[in-house]
N, C-alpha and C positions, 0 to 999 in steps of 0.2 A: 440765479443771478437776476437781478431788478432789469428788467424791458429796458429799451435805448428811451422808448415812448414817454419814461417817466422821471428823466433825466429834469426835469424843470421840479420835483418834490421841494428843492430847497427856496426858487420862485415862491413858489407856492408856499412856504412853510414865512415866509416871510412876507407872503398878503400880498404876493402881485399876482394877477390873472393869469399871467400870460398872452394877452393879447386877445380878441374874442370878443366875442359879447356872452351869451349866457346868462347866467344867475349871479355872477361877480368869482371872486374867488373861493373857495372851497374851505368854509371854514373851518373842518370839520378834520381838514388834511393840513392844518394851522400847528406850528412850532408843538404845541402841546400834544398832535396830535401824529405825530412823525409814526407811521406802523412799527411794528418791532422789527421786523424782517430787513428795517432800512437803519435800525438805530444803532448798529454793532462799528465800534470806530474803524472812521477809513473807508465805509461805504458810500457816504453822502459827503461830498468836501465839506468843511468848512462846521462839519457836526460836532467837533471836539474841542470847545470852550467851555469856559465853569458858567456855574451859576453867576458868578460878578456880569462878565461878558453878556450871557445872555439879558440881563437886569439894564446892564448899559442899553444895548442895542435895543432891548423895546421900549426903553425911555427917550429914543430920541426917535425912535420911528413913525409915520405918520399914521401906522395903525395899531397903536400901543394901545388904543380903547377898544380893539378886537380881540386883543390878549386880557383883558382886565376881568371879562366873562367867563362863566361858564362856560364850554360846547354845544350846539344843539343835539338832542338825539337821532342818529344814524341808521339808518335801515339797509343793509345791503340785500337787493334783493337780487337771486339769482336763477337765469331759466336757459332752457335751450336756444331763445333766442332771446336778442334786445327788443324792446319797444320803439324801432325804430325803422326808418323806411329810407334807402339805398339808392338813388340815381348817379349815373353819368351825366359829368355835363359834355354840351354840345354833343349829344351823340356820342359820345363813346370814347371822347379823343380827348377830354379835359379831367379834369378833377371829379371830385367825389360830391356829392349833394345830401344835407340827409336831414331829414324830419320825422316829427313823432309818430307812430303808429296811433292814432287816435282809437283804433279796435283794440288795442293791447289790453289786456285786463290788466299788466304789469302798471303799464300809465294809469289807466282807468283807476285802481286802488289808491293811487298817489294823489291824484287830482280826487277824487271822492272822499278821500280821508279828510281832506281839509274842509268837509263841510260838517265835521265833529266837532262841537267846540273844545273838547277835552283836548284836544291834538292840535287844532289850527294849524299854524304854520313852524309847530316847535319843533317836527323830523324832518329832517335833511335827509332824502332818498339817493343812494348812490346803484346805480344797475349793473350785471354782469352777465356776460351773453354772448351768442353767436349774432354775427348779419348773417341774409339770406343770400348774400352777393360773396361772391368771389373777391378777393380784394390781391392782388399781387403782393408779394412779399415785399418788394420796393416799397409799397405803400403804406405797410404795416404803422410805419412809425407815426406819418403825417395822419392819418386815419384815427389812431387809439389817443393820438394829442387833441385833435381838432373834440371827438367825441368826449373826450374826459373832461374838456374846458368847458365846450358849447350845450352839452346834455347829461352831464353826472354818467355818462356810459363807458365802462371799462368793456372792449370788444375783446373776445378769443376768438382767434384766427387760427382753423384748423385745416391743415394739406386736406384737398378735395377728397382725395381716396381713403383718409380716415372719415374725415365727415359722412362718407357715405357708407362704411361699413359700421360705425358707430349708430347715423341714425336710421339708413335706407335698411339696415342689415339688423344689428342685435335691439334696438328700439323697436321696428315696425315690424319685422319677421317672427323676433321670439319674444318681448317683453308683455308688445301689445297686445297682441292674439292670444296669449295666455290669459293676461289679465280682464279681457273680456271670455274667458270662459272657451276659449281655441285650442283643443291638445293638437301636438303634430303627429296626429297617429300616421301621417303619411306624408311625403314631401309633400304632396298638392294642401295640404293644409293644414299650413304654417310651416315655417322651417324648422328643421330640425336645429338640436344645440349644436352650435359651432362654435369651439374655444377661442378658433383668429376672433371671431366678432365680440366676442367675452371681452378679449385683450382690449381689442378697440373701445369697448364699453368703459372699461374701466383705465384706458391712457387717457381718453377726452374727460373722464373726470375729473383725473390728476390735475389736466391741463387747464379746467376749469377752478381748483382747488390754487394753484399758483397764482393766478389774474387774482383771487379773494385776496390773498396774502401779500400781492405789492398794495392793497388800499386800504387794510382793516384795522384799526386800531382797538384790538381782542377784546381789551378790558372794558372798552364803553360800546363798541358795534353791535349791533343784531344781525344775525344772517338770517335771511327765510329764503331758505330752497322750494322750488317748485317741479313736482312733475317727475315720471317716473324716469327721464330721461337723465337724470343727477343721483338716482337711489344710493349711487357709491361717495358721496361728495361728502357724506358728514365726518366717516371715514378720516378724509383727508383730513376734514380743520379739524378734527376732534381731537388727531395724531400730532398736529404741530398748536394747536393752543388747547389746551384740556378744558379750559373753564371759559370756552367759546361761548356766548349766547346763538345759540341755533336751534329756527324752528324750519319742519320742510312740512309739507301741503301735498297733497297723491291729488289729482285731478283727475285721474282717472278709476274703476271701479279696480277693488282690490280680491281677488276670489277666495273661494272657500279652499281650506287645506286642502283637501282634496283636489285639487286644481293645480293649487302653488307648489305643492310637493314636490311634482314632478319635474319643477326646475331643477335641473343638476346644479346650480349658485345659491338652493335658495336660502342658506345660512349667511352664505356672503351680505348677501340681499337683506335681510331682515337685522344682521349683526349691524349693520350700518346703518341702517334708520335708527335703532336704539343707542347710536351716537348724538342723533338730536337730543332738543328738553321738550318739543312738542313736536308732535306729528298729529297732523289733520285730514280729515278726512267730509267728504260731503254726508255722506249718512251713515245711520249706525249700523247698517249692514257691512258695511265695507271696514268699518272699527271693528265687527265683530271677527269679522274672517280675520283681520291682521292678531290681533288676540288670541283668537284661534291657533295660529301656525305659531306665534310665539309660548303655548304653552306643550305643545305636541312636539314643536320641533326644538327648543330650548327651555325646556322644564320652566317656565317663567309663569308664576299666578300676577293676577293683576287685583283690584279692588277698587272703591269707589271710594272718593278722598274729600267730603265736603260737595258733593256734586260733580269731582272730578273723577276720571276713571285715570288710575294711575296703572306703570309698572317698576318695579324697584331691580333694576342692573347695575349689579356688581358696585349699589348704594349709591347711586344715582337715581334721582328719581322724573321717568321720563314719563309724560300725560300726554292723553288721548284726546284730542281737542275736535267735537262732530257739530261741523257748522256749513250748510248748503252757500256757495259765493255767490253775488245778487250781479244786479244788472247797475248799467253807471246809469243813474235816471235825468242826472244832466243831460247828459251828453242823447240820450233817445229823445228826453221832449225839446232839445235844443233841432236835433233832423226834422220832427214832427213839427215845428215852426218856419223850415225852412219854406221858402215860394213854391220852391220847385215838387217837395214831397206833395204839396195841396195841389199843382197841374198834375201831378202822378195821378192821386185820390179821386180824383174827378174825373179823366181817363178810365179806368177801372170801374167808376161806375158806371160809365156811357156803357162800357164793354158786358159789364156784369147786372147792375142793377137794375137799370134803363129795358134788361132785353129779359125783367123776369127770372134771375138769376138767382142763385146760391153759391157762393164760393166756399171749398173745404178747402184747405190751405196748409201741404206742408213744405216744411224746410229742412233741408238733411244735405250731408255730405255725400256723394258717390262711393258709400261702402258696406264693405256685406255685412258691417254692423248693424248701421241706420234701418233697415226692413223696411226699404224702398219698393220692391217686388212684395212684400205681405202685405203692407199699406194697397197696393194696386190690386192684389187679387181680393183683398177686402172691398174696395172700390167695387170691382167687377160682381160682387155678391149681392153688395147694396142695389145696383140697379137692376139683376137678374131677381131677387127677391120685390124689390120694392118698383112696380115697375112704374106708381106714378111722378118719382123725383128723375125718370130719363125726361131729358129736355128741361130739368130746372135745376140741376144738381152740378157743376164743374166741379173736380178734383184740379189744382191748380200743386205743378208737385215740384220747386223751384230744388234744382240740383248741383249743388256745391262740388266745386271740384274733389277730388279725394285726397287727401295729404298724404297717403301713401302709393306706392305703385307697384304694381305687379300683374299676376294674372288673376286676382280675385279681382283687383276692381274693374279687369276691362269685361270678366263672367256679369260681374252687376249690372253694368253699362249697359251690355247688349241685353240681358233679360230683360232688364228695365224697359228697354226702345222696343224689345219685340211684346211686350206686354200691351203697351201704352198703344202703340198700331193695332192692336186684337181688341182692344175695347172698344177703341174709335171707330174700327170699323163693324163690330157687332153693334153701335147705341147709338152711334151718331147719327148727325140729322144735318140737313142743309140749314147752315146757321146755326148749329149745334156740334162745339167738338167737348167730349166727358172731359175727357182728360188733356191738360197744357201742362207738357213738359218742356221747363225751363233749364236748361242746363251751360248757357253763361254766365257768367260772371255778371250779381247785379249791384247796383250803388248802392250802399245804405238805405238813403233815403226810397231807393223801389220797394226794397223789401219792406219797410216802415209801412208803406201805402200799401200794401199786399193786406199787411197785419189789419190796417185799421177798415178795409171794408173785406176781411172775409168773417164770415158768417161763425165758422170753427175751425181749430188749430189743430192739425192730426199729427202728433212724437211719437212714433210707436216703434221706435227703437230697440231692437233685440238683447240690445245693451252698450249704456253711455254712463260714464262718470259721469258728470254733471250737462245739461244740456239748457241752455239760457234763453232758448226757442218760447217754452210757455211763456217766461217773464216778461221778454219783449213783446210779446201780441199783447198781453194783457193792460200794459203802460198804452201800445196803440192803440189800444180798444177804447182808453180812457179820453186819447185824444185832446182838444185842447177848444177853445169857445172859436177859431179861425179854421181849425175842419168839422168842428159840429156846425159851420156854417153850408160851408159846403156839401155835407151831409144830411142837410135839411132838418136838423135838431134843435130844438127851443131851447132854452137858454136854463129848463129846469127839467129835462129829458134827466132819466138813468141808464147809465151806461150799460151794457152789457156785454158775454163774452163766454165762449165753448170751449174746452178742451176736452181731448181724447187722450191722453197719456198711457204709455207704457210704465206695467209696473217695474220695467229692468233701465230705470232712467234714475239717476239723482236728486233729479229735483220732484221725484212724484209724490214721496211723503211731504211735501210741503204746499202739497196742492189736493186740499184734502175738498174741494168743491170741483175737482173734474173726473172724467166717466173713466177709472183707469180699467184698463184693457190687458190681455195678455196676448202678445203682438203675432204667437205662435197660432191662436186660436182666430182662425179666420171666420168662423160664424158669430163671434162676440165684436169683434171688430168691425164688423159690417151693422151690427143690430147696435154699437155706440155711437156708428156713425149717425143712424138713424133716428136714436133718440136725442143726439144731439142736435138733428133737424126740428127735430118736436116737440120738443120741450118748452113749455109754458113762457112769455117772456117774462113772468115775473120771478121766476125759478132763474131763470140766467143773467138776471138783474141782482139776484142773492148772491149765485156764486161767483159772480165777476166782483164783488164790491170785498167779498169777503179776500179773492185773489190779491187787490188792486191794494187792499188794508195790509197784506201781509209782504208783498213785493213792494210794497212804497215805502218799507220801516226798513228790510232787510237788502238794504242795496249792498253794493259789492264795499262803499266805505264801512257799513256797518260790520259783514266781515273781516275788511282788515282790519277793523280796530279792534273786532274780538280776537281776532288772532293774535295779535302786537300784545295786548293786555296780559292774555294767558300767555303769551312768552315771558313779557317781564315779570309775570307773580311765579313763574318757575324757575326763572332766576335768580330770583331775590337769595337764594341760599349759598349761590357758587364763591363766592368770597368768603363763606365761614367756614368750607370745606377745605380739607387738603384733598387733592388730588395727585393721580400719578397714573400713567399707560401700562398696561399689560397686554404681552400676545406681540404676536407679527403680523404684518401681511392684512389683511383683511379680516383675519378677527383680532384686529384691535380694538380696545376699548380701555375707559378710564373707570379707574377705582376710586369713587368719591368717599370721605371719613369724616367722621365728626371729630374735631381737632382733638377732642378727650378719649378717642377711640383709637389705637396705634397698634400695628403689627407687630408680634411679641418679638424682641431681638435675641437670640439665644444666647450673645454675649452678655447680656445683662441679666438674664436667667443663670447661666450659669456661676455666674459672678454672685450672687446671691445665692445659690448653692453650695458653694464652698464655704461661704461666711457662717453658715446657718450650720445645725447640731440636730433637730427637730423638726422632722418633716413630714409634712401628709401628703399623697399624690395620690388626686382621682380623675381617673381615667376613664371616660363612656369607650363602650365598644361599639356598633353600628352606627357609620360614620364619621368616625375617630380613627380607631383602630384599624376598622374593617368597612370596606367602600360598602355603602346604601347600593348600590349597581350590583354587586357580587353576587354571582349564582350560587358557588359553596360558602357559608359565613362560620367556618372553623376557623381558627388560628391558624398560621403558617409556622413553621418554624422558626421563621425568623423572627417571629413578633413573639414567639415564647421566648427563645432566647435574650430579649428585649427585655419582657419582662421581667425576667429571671435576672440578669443582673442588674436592675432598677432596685429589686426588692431584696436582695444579697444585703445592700447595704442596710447594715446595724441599726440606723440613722432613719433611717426611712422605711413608713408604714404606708403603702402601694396599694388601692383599693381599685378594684375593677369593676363599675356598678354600670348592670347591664337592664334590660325588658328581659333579659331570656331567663327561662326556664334554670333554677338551682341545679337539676339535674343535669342540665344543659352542660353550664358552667362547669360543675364536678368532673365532668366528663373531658372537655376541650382543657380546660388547665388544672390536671390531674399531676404533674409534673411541676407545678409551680409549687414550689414548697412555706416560701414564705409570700404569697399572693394575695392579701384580702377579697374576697367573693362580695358582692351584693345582689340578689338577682331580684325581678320581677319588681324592677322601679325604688329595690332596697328593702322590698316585703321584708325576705329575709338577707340576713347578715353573718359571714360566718369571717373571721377574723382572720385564719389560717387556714393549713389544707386539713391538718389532726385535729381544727375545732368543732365543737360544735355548731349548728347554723342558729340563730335566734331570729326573732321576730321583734322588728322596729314598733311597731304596732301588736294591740291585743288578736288572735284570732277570731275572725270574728264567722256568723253563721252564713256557708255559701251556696242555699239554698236559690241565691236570687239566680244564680248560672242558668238553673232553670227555666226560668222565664225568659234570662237574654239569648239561650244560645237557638230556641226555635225561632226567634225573629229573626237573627245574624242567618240560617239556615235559608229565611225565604228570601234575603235578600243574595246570600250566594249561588243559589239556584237560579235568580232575573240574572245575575248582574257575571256574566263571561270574564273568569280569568283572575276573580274574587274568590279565598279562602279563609276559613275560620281557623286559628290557633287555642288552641284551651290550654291557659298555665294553672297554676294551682291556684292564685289569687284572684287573677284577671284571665279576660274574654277576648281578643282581639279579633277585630274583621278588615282584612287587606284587600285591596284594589289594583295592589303595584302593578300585575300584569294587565290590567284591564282597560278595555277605552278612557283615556283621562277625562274627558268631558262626561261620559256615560258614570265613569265612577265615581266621579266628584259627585256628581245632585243623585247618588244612589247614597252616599256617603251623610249629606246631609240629610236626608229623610230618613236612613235608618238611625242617626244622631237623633233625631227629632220625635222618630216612634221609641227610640230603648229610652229616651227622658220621662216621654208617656209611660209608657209600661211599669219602668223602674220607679217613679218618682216617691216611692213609700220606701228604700228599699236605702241599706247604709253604703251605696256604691254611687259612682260618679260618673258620666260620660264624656271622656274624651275624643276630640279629632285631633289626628295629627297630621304628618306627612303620608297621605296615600293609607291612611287605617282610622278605625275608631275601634275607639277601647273602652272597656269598662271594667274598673279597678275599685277596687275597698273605698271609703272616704278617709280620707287624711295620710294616705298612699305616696311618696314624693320622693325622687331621689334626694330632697332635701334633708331627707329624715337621715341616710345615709351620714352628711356631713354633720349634722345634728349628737346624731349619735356617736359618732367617732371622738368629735371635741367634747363630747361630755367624759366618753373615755378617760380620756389623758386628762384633765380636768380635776376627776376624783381621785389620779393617783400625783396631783399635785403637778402635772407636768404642763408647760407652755406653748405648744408649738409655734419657731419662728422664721420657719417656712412655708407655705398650702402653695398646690398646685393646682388647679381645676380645669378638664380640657374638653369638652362636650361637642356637639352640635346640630342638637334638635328642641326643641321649645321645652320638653322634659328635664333639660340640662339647667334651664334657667333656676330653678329651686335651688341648684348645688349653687349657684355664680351667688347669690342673694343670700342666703347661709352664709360661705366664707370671705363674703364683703364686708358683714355684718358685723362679724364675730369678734373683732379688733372691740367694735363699742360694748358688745356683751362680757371682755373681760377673759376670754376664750382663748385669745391669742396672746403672746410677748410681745409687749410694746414697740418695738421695732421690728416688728413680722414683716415677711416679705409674702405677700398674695397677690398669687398671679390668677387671676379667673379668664380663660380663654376659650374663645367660639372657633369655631370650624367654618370657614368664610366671610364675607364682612356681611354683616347682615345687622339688624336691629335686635339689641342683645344687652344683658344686667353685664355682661360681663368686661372688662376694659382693653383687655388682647384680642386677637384674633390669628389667626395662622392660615394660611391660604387654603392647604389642603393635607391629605394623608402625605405624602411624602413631607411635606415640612415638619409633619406632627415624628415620623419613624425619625429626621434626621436628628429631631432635639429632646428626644428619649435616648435615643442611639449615644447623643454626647453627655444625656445624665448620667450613662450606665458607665462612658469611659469615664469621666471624674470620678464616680465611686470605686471603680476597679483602681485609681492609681490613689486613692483619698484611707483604700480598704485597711482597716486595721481589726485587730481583735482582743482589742481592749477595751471594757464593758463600756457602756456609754448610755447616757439617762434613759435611751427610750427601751435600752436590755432591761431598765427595771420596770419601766411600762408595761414592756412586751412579759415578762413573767408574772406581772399582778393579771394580764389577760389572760392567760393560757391557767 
């Protein structure tokens, strides 16, 4: 049911403010733009006029030239909190107060995007969010009104005690600590999985998912999710609008399978990102790991699409988008011109420069991620090693609250303080303390004047998504001609500027001129610190300029824009797709189709099986018949039985073309009496049980065996959990049980040496699913359907039915054959040809069937038509069948 809060839609839909100041009215939530969720008659008074009505009504309204437009385009964007900042007035007794977070990168993007000229001011930003305040439930309504008029912000108001098991609980206990590389091998670190906090995880999504749905209008909106704090959100809008535009963003680092595994959700978890059409990521480390766990943990390959790294779900096609977020460089050189940062600057020097100083300078949160204590015992190394920088070296180490809490960060805390007292008083000197630990809360502009007189930047973080620390020193370091004044620098000085980065940071591949460190290794970070004291100034003149070139192009608007871009050219397809949902619960997901691409309807199959007299039905066996999973791959009973009355009928000549072994087949449907055989890709061909087997192809000399099978041999002895098959034609080398990644690029190489080896030789190399093979040249199951319509052909007969039902890229020859065959003349002019895949996938063929039970039920129903259809009076293909035999 629509919020009380939002009760003014038809105001609004009709260009009045509501009262406010703001941006004016929302055009965007304008009569054209009414959400679907509001648009169902009876919900909104006054919604249910015709078109006349509404035609009057904006002809005489005073903002009918607001209707006369296009929309602008819409960004909803959505996070665990708003970009926004929460007072009482009077103390606590009046009203609600509220302004922008000027730190929010949510803002930051919004405001920086408009200095793209491609973008200017043509997206309308609407935001969805928690406040950080409590707001009474009386309040809800005046709250979510005032914010939706005065700042485009739709607030979620969530009961105190879900907010806190949602974000105190399953966010900061189990999400984040995993994701920075934290197993909970023991309650003391990290908590263990708890399902209540699961719930909670995934009710504040729901609840997040509803706020979207009273303001979206699906068909023109963008959503961009942020942050792992929403992983379940896409979920939502995917389930109630299919052909949603949605991108989400991971801010945080994303771990290796080995890591993620051990979430007991982490199917949940990953099914729902691949509801987005883009997901982002800061570097390619963190794309790889997600990659990684979607091909391990959901048999999903990906590929490189024009420069994009794609994956194709359930024919969807959702991209990997790896772009580091930048710094708002407004908004830093607008601080760094303030009066008050240039008294900070000047201060600091008195303190630092004036007295012979050196300032190392970091900046970090109070947590056991940041290696706040390694930073220090590294510190403590530098001046025990190096003992002429004591008395000219300060470590200045400004210490951010910790946004989580518990007992890890009050362990940091005190380490930290008992640290910082042991150095001071092992180094210090009267008028000398090493180390200044900062641990209030400092204004902007202090830390700006930190940046622009310390010497070097120490991140040496154990592990941070993205960390925006280097980017900002480096803009300070650039400064501006009003503190190069004060800084005592002429007017044609080069700037300059030190970082020490960790390699477990996101932003360090993009800082390829700073000393990166591994923050574990305390004698390399003491000896970075130190050549960062030393180092020639014409060397830190190079890599400042090269830093200052690459963070001055890549700010946080040039991020959004790449991000917004590659959502829209991922979208550009969802209007030519049918879609539709499958699954419950949490593995839900949508089934996108090329509109010429349709799920086979059995009533329409069968409907054209009755009509028809003359029929071919070819059937693959692994995968079709028989699950690709299956540890025994013989027939069951019941799929003989299947067969067997499939192929009873008169009518119909029923061919089963398999990779397996002739002897194989002989063997497993030895009971199928009237069964056609095809085996080793249709090598050979044997028409009946009592026929003989022929060959599609000449025999040809299979000498080459020899050469492929000692290669296949060295590659099964590397590669664990890989075996060779030897048929009579062909060679195959399987990987199915083996490391998927180890056997893929084992796969390709030995693809790549049997090409070498063999290349004089009359056989071919294939890769398939999980094998490579080498077979005869001109080897196809195409030859199968080839040969069969030549059959009937030479004794004069049409067939005006084909069946084709595959699904392995092997299959493709048979769908491309009996597509064909209508223009070769092969077929009866009104032939009915069904060529059908096995999943939706990218396929010659025009059916599809979702899976092995759909394929048993609509065999199962050609068998009952022929058993009630059964006659025994001779019919064209009894004389086909005895020109065979």
């Amino acid at each position: 049911m629509v919020s009380r809060s939002y009760s003014n839609l038809l105001e609004l839909a009709a260009g009045g403010g509501g009262g406010g100041g703001g941006e004016g009215p929302l055009p965007s939530l304008g009569r054209r733009r009414i959400p679907r969720v509001v648009t169902a008659s009876g919900i909104v008074p006054d919604l249910d006029y015709s078109d006349d009505d509404a035609a009057s009504a904006a002809s005489s309204s005073d903002h009918s030239s607001a209707h006369s437009h296009a929309p602008r385009e819409r960004a909803i964007i959505v996070a665990n909190q708003l970009p926004i900042r929460a007072s009482r007035r009077g103390g606590g007794g009046g009203g609600w107060e509220f302004s922008w977070d000027e730190d929010s990168l949510l803002l930051q993007l919004r405001d920086s995007l408009r200095a793209h000229a491609d973008r200017a001011d043509d997206m309308e930003f609407v935001y969805v969010g928690g406040l950080r305040d409590d707001v009474p439930a009386a309040e809800h309504d005046e709250v979510a009104h005032h914010l939706l008029e005065g700042f485009r912000c739709v607030p979620t108001f969530l009961p105190a005690d879900l907010r806190s098991r949602f974000y105190h609980g399953f966010c900061k206990q189990q999400l984040w600590p995993l994701f920075h590389y934290m197993l909970p091998l023991s309650p003391e670190l990290g908590g263990r999985f708890d399902r209540a906090l699961w719930q909670a995880y995934v009710s504040v999504n729901k609840i997040f998912a509803d706020k979207i749905l009273e303001v979206i209008s699906p068909d023109e909106d963008y959503v961009w999710v942020h942050d792992y704090h929403l992983m379940i959100l896409p979920t939502f809008l995917r389930k109630r609008f299919n052909r949603v535009k949605l991108g989400f963003f991971l801010h945080s680092p994303f771990p290796s399978s080995e890591i993620y595994k051990t979430l007991p959700v982490r199917e949940e978890l990953l099914r729902s990102l691949l509801n987005a059409d883009l997901i982002g990521f800061h570097t390619f480390d963190y794309a790889r790991h997600f990659l990684s766990c979607c091909g391990r943990m959901l048999g999903l390959k990906y590929e490189s699409q024009r420069g994009y790294i794609a994956l194709e779900y359930y024919g969807r096609t959702v991209t990997i988008k790896i772009l580091p977020v930048g710094v708002h460089l407004e908004q830093l050189r607008s601080v760094l011109n303030l009066p008050e940062t240039g008294v900070k600057v000047a201060e600091l020097l008195k303190q630092f420069c004036d007295q012979n100083r050196l300032m190392l300078l970091g900046v970090d949160d109070m947590d056991i991620f940041k290696g706040i204590s390694l930073k220090l015992l590294a510190f403590e190394q530098l001046l025990m090693q190096h003992p002429e920088w004591r008395g000219r070296v300060v470590l200045v180490q400004i210490a951010n609250p910790a946004r989580g809490r518990g007992k890890d960060v009050k362990e940091v805390q005190d380490e930290s303080y008992a640290m910082v007292r042991r150095i001071n008083e092992a180094f210090g000197q009267p008028g000398y303390q090493p180390v200044i630990l900062i641990d209030r809360p400092l204004q902007f502009y202090e830390r700006m004047a930190y940046y622009v007189v310390a010497e070097c930047c120490l991140v040496t973080a154990v592990r941070d998504g993205m960390n925006l620390i280097p980017y900002e020193y480096v803009i300070a370091r650039q400064g501006n001609e009003k503190l190069d004044g004060i800084l005592g620098l002429g007017p044609s000085a080069r700037k300059k500027s030190m970082l020490v980065v960790s390699e477990f940071i996101g932003c360090s591949p993009s800082l390829s001129g700073a000393i990166r460190v591994n923050p574990w290794n305390i004698d390399a970070v003491a000896d970075a610190m130190d050549s960062a004291l030393e180092m020639p100034e014409g060397e830190k003149v190079l890599r400042h300029e090269k830093h200052h070139k690459y963070v001055s192009t890549h700010d946080v608007g040039y991020w959004a824009n790449s991000f917004l871009q590659d959502l829209e050219r991922t979208c550009l397809d969802h209007s030519r797709r049918r879609c539709w949902g499958i699954g419950f619960g949490l593995r839900f997901r949508v089934v996108a189709l090329d509109p010429n691409f349709k799920k086979l309807a059995v009533e329409h199959l069968v409907s054209a099986y009755r009509r028809t007299t003359t029929r071919i039905i070819l059937l693959d066996y692994d995968g079709t018949l028989m699950p690709q999973t299956s540890f025994g791959k013989s027939p069951s009973s019941k799929t003989i039985d299947m067969l067997n009355s499939l192929s009873r009928d008169q009518n119909n000549m029923v061919f089963l073309v398999s990779t397996k072994k002739r002897s194989t087949l002989e063997e497993w449907f030895s009971s199928c009496d009237n069964l056609g055989l095809a085996a080793e890709h249709g090598y050979f061909l044997r028409l009946k049980r009592d026929a003989e087997w022929e060959t599609c192809v000449p025999v040809t000399d299979r000498s080459w065996k020899q050469i492929a099978e000692p290669v296949m041999k060295t590659y099964t002895e590397t590669t664990d959990g890989s075996t060779i098959e030897d048929k009579e034609t062909a060679i195959v080398w399987s990987y199915e049980d083996a490391d998927p990644d180890f056997g893929s690029c084992q796969a390709k190489e030995l693809h790549d040496h049997l090409e070498s080896v063999l290349a004089n030789e009359p056989v071919t190399v294939k890769a398939g699913l999980n094998h490579v093979e080498v077979k005869p040249q001109g080897v196809s199951k195409g030859l199968v359907a080839k040969r069969l319509l030549s059959i009937i052909r030479e004794n004069s007969l049409l067939p005006d039915f084909v069946l084709c039902i595959g699904d392995d890229r092997s299959d493709e020859d048979m769908f491309e054959v009996i597509t064909t065959a209508a223009q070769d003349n092969c077929l009866s002019p009104d032939a009915e040809v069904f060529a059908c895949t096995v999943v939706r996938k990218p396929s010659k063929a025009k059916y599809y069937l979702d899976d092995l039970a759909d394929i048993v039920r609509l065999i199962q129903g050609l068998g009952n038509v022929s058993d009630e259809m059964h006659s025994t009076m001779p019919t064209p293909v009894d004389a086909a069948d005895t020109a065979l035999r």
